[in-house]
C-alpha positions as protocol buffer text, in pm:
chain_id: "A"
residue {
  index: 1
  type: UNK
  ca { x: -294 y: 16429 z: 25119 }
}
residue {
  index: 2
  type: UNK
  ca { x: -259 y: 16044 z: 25019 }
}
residue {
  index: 3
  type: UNK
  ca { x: -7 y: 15847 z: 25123 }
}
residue {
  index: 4
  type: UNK
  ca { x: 263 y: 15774 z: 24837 }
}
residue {
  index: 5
  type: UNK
  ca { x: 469 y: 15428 z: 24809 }
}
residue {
  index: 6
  type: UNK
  ca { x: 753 y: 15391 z: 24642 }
}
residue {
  index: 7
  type: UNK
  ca { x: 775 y: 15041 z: 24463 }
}
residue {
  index: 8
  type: UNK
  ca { x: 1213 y: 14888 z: 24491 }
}
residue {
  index: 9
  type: UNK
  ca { x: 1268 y: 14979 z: 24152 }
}
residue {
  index: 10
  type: UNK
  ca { x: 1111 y: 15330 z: 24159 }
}
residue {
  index: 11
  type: UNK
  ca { x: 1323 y: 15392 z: 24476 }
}
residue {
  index: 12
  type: UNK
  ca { x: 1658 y: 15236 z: 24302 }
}
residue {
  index: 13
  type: UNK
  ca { x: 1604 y: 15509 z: 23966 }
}
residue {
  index: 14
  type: UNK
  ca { x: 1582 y: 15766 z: 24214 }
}
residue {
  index: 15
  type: UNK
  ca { x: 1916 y: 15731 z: 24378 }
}
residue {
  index: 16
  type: UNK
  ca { x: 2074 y: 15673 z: 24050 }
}
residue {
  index: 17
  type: UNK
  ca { x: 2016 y: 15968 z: 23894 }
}
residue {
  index: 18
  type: UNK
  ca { x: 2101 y: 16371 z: 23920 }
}
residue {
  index: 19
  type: UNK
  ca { x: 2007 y: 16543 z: 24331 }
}
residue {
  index: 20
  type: UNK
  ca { x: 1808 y: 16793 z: 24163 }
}
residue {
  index: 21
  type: UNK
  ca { x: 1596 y: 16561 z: 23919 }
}
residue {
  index: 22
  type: UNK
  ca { x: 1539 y: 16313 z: 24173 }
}
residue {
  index: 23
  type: UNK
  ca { x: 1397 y: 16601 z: 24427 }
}
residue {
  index: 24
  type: UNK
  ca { x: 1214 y: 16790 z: 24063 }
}
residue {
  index: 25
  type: UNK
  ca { x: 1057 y: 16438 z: 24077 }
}
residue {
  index: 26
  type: UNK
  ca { x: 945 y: 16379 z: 24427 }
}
residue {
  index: 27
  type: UNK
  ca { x: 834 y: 16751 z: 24440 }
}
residue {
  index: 28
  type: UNK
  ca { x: 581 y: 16668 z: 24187 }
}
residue {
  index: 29
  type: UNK
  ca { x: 468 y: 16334 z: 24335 }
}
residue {
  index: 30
  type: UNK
  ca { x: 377 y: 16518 z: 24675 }
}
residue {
  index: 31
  type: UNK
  ca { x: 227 y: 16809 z: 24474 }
}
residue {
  index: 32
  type: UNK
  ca { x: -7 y: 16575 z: 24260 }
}
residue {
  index: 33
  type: UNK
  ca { x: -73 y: 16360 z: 24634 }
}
residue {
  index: 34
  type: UNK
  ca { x: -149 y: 16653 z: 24770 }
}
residue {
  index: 35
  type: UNK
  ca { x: -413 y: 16815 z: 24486 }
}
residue {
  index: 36
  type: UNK
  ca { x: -424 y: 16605 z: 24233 }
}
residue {
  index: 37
  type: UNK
  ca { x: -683 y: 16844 z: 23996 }
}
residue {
  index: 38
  type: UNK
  ca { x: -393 y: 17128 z: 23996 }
}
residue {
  index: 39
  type: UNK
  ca { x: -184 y: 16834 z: 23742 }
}
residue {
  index: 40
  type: UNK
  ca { x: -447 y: 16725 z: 23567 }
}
residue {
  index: 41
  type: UNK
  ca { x: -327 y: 16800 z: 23282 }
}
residue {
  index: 42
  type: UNK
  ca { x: 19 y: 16623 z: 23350 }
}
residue {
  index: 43
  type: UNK
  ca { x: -172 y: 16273 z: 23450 }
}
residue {
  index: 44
  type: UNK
  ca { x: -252 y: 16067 z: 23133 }
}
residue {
  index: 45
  type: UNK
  ca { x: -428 y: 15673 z: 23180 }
}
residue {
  index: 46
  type: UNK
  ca { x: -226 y: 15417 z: 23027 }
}
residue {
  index: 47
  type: UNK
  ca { x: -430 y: 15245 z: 22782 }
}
residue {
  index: 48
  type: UNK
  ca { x: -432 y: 14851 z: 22831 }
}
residue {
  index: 49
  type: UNK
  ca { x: -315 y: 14866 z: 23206 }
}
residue {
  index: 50
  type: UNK
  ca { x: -463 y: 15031 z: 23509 }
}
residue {
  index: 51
  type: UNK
  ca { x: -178 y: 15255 z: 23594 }
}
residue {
  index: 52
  type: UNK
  ca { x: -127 y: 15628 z: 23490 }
}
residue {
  index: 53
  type: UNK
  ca { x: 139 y: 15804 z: 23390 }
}
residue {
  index: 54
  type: UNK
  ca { x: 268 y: 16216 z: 23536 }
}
residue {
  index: 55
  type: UNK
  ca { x: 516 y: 16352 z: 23316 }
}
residue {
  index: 56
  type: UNK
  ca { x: 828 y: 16559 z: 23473 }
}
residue {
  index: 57
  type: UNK
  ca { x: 1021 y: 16699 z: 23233 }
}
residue {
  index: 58
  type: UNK
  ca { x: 1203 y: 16467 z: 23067 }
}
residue {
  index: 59
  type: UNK
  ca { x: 1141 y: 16173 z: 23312 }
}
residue {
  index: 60
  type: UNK
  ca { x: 753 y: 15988 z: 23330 }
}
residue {
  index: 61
  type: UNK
  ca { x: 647 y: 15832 z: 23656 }
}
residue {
  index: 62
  type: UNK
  ca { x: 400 y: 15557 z: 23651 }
}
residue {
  index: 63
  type: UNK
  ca { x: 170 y: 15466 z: 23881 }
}
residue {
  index: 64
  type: UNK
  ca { x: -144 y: 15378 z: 24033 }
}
residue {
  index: 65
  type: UNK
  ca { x: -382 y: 15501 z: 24271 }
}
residue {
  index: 66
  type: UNK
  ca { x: -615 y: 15341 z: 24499 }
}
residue {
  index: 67
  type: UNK
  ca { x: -839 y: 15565 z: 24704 }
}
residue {
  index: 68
  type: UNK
  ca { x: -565 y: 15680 z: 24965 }
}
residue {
  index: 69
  type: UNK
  ca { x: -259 y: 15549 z: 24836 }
}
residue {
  index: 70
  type: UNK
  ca { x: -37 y: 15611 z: 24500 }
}
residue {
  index: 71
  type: UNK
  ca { x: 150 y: 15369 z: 24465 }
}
residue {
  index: 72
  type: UNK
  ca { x: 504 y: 15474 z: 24246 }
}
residue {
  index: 73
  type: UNK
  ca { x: 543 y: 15162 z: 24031 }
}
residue {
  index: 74
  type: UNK
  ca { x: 828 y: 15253 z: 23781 }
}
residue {
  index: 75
  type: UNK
  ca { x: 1039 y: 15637 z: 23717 }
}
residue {
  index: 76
  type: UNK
  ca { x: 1219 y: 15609 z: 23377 }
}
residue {
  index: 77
  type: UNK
  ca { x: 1346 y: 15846 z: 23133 }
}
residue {
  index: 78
  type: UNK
  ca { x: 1044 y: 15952 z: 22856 }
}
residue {
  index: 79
  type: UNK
  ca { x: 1266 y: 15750 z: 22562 }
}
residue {
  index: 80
  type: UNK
  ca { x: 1271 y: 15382 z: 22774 }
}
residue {
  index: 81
  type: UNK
  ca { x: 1027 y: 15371 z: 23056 }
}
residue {
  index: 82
  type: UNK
  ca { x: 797 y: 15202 z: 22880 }
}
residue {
  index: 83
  type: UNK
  ca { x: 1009 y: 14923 z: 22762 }
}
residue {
  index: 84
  type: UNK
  ca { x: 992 y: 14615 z: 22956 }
}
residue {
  index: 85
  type: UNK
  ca { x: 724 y: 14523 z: 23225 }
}
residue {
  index: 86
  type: UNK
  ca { x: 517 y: 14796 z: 23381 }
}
residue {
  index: 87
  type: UNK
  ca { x: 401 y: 14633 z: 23667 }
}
């Protein structure tokens, strides 16, 4: 399993919003750490940066991965998490 980082803002969007969300959310983090292939089809590359994005629902999480670490850069709802700086 690789080890997963949570950048200060990715950590502050989690405590902001809804228990069950925020645990939806980190459920899927560990379950793409731990085999990434079985959410393949979740994982998209961002086009123009080297992060990638895993949807949940109605919340995207992007991120980037470098051999043994993912490192959580930014959670956001689908309509505004792209607004602003990504990194």
């Amino acid at each position: 399993m690789k080890e997963i980082i949570y950048s200060d803002r990715a950590q502050k969007f989690l405590t902001k919003i809804d228990r069950e969300d925020s645990k939806r959310i980190r459920s899927k983090i560990k379950q793409y750490a731990a085999n990434p292939e079985e959410l393949k089809n979740k994982v998209t590359k961002l086009v123009g940066f080297p992060l990638y994005r895993l949807r949940v629902g109605d919340y995207r999480v992007i991120f980037s991965e470098t051999g043994e670490v993912i490192l959580i850069e930014k959670i956001g709802n689908r309509r505004n998490v792209y607004k602003g700086d990504l990194i």
